[in-house]
C-alpha positions as CSV (number, residue, x, y, z in Angstrom):
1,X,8.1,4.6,25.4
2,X,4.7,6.3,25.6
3,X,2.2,5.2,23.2
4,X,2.8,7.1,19.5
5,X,-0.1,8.9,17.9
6,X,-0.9,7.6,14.4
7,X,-3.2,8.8,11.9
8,X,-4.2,6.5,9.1
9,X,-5.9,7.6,6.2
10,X,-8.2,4.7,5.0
11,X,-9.4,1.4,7.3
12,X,-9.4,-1.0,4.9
13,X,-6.0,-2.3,4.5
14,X,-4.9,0.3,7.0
15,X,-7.0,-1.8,9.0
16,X,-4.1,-4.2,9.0
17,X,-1.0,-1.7,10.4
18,X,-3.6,-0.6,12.5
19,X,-4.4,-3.5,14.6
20,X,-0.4,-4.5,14.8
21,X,0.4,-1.0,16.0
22,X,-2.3,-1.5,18.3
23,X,-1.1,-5.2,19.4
24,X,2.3,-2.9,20.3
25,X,0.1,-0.3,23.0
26,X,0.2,3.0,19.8
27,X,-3.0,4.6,19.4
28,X,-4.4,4.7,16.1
29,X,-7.1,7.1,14.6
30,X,-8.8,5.9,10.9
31,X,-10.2,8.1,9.0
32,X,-13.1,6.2,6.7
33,X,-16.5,6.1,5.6
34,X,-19.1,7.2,8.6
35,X,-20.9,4.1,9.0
36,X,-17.2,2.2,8.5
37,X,-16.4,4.2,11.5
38,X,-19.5,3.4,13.7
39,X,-18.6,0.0,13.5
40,X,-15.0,0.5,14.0
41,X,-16.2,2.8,17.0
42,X,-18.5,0.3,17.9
43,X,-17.2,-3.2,17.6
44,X,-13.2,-2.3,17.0
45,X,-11.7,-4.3,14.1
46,X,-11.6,-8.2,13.4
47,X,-8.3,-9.0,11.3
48,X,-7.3,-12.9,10.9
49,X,-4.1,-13.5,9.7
50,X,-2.9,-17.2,9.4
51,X,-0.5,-18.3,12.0
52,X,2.1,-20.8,10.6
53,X,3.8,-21.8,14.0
54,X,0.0,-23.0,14.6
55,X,-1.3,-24.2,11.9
56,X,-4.4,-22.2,12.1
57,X,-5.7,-18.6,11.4
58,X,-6.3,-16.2,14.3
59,X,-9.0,-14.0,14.7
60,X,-7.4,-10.5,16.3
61,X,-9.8,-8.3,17.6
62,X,-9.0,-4.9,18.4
63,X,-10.8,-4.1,21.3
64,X,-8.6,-6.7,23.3
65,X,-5.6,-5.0,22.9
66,X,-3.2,-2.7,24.5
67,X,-3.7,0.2,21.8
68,X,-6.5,2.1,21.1
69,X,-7.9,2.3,17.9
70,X,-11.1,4.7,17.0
71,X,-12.5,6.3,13.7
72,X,-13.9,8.7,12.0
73,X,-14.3,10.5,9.0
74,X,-11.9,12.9,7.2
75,X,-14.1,16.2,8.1
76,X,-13.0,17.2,11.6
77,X,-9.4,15.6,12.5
78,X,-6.3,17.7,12.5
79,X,-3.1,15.9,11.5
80,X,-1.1,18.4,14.1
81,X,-2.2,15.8,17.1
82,X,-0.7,12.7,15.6
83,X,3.4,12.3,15.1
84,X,3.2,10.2,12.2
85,X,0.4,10.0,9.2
86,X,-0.3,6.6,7.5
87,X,-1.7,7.0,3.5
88,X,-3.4,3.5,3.0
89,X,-5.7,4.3,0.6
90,X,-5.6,3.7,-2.7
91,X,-4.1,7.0,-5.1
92,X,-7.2,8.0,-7.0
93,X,-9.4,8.4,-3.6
94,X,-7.1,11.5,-2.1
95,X,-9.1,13.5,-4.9
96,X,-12.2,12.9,-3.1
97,X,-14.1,16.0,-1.5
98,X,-13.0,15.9,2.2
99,X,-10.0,13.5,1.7
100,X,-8.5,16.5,-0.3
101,X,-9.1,18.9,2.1
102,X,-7.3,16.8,5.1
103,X,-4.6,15.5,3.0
104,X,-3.4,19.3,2.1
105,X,-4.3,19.7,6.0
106,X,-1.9,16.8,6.5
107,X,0.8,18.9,4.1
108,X,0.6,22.1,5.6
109,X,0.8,20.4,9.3
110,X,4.6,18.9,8.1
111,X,4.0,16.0,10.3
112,X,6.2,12.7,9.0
113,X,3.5,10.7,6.4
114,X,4.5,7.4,5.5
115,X,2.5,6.0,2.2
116,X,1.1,2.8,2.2
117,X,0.2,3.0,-1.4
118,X,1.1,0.9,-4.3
119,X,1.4,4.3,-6.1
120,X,4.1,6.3,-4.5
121,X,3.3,10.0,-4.0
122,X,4.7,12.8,-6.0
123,X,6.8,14.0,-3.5
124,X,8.3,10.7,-2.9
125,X,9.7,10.5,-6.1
126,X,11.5,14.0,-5.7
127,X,13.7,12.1,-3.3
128,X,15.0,10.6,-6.2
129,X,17.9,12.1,-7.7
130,X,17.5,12.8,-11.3
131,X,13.7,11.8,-11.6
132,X,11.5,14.7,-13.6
133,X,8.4,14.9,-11.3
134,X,6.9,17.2,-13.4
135,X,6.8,14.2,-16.5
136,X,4.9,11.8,-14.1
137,X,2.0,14.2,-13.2
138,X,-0.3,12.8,-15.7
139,X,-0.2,9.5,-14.2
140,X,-1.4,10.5,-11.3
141,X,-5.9,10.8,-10.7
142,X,-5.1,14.5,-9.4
143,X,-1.6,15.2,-9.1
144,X,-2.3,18.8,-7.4
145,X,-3.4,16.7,-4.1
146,X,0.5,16.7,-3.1
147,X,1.1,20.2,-3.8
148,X,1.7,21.8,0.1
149,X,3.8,18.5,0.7
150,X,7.7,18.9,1.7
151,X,9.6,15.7,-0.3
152,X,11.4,15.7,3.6
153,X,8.3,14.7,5.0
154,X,7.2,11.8,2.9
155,X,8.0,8.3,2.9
156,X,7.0,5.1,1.2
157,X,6.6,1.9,2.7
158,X,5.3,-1.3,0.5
159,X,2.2,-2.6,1.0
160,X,3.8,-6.3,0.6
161,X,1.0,-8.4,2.4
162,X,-2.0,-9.6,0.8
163,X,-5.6,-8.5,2.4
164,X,-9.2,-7.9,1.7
165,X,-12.8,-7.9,2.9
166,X,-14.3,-11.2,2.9
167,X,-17.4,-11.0,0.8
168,X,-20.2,-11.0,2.7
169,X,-18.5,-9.9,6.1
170,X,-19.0,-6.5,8.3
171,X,-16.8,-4.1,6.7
172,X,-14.9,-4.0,10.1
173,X,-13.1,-7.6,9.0
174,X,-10.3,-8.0,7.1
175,X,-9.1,-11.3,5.9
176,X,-5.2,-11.5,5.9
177,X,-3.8,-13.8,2.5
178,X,-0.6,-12.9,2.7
179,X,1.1,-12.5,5.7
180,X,4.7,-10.7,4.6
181,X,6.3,-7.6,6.1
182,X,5.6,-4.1,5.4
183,X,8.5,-2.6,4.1
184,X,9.4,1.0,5.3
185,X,12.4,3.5,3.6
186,X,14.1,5.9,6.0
187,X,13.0,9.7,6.2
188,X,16.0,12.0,5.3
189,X,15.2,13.2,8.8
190,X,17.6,11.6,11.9
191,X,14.2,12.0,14.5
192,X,11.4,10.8,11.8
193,X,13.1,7.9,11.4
194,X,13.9,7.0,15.0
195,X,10.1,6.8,15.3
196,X,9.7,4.6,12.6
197,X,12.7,2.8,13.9
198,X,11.1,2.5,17.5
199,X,7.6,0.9,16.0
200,X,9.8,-1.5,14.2
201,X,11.0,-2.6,17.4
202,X,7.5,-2.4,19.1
203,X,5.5,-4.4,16.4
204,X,8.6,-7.3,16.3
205,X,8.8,-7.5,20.2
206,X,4.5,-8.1,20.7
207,X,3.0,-10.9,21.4
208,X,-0.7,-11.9,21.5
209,X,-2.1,-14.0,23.9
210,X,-4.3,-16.8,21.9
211,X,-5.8,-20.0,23.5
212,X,-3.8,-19.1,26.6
213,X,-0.4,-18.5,25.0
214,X,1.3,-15.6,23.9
215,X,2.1,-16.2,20.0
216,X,4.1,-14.1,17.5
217,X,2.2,-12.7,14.8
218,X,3.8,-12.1,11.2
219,X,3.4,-9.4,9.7
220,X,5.9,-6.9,11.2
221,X,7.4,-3.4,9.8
222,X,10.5,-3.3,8.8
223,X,13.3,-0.6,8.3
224,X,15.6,0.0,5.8
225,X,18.1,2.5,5.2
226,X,17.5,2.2,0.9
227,X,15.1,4.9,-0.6
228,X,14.5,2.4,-3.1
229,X,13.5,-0.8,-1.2
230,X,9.8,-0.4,-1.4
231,X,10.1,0.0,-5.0
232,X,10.8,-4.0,-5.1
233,X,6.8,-3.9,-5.4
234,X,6.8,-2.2,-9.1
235,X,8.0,-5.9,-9.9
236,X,5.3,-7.2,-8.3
237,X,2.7,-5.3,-10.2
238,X,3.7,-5.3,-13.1
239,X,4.2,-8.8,-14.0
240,X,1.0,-9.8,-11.6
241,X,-1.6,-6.8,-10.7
242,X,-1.6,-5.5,-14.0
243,X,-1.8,-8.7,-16.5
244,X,-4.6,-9.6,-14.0
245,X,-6.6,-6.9,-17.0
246,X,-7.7,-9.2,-19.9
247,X,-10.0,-7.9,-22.7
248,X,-12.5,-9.7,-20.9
249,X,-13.1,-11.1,-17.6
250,X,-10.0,-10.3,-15.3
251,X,-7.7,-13.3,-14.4
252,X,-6.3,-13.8,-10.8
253,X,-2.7,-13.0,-9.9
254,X,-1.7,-17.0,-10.3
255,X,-2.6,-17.2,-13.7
256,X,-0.9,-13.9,-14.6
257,X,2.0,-15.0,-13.5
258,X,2.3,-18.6,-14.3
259,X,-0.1,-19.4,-17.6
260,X,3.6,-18.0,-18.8
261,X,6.4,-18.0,-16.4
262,X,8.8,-16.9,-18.8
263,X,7.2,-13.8,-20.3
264,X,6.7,-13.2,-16.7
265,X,10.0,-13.2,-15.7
266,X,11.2,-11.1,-18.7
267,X,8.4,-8.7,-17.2
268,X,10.0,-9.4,-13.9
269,X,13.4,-8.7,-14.6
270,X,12.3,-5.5,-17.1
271,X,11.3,-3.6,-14.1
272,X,13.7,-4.7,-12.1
273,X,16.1,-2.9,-14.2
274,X,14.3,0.4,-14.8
275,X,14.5,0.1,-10.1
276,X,18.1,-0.2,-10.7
277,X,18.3,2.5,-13.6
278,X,16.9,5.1,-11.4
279,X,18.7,4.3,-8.4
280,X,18.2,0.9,-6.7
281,X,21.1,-1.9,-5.9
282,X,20.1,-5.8,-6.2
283,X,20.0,-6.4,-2.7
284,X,17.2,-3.8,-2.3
285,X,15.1,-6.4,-5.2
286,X,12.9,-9.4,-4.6
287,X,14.2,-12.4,-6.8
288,X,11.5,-13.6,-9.4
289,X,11.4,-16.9,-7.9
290,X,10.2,-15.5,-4.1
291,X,7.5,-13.7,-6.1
292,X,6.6,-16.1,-8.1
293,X,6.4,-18.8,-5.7
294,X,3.8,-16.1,-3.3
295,X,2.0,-15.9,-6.3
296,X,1.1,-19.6,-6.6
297,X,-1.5,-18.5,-3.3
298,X,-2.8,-15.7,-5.2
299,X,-6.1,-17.0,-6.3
300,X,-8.2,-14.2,-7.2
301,X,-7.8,-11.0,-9.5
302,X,-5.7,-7.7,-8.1
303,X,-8.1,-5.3,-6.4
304,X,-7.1,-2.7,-9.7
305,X,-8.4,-5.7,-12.2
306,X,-11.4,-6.0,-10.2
307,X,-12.4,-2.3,-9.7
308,X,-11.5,-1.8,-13.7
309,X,-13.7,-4.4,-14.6
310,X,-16.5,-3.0,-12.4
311,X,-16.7,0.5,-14.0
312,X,-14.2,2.2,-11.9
313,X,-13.4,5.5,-14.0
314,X,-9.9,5.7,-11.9
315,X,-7.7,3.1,-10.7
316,X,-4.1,3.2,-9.6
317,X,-1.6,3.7,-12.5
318,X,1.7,2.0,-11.4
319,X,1.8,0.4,-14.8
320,X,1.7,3.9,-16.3
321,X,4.2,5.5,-13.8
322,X,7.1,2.7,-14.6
323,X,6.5,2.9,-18.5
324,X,7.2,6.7,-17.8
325,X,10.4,6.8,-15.4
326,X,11.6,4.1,-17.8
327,X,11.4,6.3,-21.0
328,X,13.3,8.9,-18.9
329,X,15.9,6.7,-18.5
330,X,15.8,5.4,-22.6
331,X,14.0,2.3,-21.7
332,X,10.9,0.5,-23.2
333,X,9.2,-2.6,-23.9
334,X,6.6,-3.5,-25.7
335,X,5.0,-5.9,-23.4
336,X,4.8,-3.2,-20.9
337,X,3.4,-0.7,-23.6
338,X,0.8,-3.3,-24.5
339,X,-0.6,-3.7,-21.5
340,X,-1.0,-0.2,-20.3
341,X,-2.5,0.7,-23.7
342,X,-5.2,-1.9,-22.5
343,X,-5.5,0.0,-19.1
344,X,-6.1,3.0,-20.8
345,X,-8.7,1.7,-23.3
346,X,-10.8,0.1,-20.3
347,X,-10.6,3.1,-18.4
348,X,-11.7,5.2,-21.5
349,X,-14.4,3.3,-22.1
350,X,-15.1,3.2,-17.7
351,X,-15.3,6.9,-18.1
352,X,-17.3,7.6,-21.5
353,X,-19.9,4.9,-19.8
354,X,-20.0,6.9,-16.2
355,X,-20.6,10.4,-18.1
């Protein structure tokens, strides 16, 4: 198959399905910061991941593999020459001057965008049956952003594995924590998902050739048929990202989730029931105890404690977004309530302090 072009809208954890669709001979495009792309331009990308069939972590640098990958930022690229758009950045930065601009560019181009975004997209949730879009806007940073998007054009895929920038690095490395799969739903479109189906195949069959022998990765993308499989993450957030946000200091993910296991898997379970409310069967779930048990190597605070602690005026709002579908559906909690209240009172105060 000749190499798929694939436009990826943000390089730091699209930084991480870049380099694996590179490692599979696809040509990637990132569209960042200027002097992120230099460097990406420049030097290509450095993503370690830990290996467990070695023991070790490996060092994957871009520039040694069969796929290209450059960069650039969002001014001049047209989404026409690509076949499939990545979103990997997080919800609140699509409002950004010249991120705007190309993601209604993107919209208007129809080309098949799969989100890599905690937050799922507006017009991902009109593929829902029965789901009032128009009752979520306000949980959104600028829900107009999505407006020259067809639903049939947008998928969501769950950014499962765990990376970030170690401190003190070149912003061209990415440190890998947790290496699970991305999870991918299906386009309602037979060809769009043949594509995804076909980098599936491409990412699972690669190897890369380490210390003079070829070694499977993790981290792979994986298909399913379920609309509602990537919404296994909500979970995920919910009863970790979120309760990272203390009055104070944040907490990590590990103490969020285990200071007390059984709140947290009332939490758990809550959500898990508002995913099958709207739509979603068991199997397309993560039992509490996987989570829990990938929590126990979570160590530091969710990036959305971190950047709410830091001043950020926006953050992503899945907390908000499942209190919301699950009042639609004549569900609540007051755990849930609690803890979005406390979102909103540190972002009030973020925003009062950045006027």
């Amino acid at each position: 198959m000749p190499a798929t072009r694939i436009l990826i809208l943000g390089a730091s954890y699209g930084s991480l399905l870049a380099t694996k669709l590179a490692l599979a001979g696809h040509s990637v495009h990132l569209v960042c910061l200027p002097a992120e792309a230099d460097l990406i331009n420049q030097d290509g990308l450095r993503v370690r991941m830990p290996v467990k069939s070695l023991g070790t972590t490996v060092e994957i640098h871009s520039k040694t593999l069969p796929g290209k990958i450059t960069a650039s930022s969002p001014d001049h690229v047209d989404p026409a020459r690509f076949e499939l758009v990545g979103l990997a950045m997080q919800e609140p930065q699509y409002r950004l001057a010249g991120v705007r601009e190309l993601l209604d560019r993107v919209g208007r181009a129809g080309v098949p965008c799969m989100s890599i975004m905690n937050m799922p997209p507006l017009p991902y949730l009109a593929r829902i049956p029965g789901l009032d879009t128009a009752a979520l806007r306000e949980c959104y940073a600028d829900p107009t952003v999505w407006a020259s998007f067809d639903p049939a054009n947008v998928t969501l895929c769950s950014p499962d594995p765990q990376a970030f920038r170690p401190p003190g690095e070149p912003v061209n490395v990415l440190q890998v924590s947790l290496p699970t799969n991305f999870k991918v739903a299906r386009f309602p479109s037979i060809e769009a998902t043949a594509l995804l189906k076909q980098l599936d195949d491409d990412i699972a069959a690669a190897r890369y050739m380490h210390a003079g022998q070829e070694v499977e990765l993790p981290v792979k993308l994986k298909l399913h048929s379920s609309i509602f499989v990537p919404m296994a993450k909500w979970s995920m957030l919910l009863t970790g990202n979120y309760r990272c946000v203390q009055p104070g200091a944040p907490r990590a993910i590990r103490d969020a989730v285990h200071t007390d296991i059984e709140q947290s898997r009332e939490i758990y379970e809550w959500v898990a029931g508002v995913c099958r409310a709207i739509g979603a069967k068991t199997e397309d779930l993560v039992p509490f105890e996987k989570y829990a048990a990938a929590a126990q190597g979570l160590g530091a605070p969710s990036s959305a404690a971190r950047a709410l602690h830091a001043g950020a005026p926006f953050i992503e709002r899945v907390d908000k977004l499942v209190q919301r579908v699950a009042r639609q559906k004549g569900i609540s909690t007051t755990l849930i309530d609690a803890q979005v209240a406390l979102v909103d009172q540190k972002l009030e105060a973020n925003r009062k302090q950045a006027a």
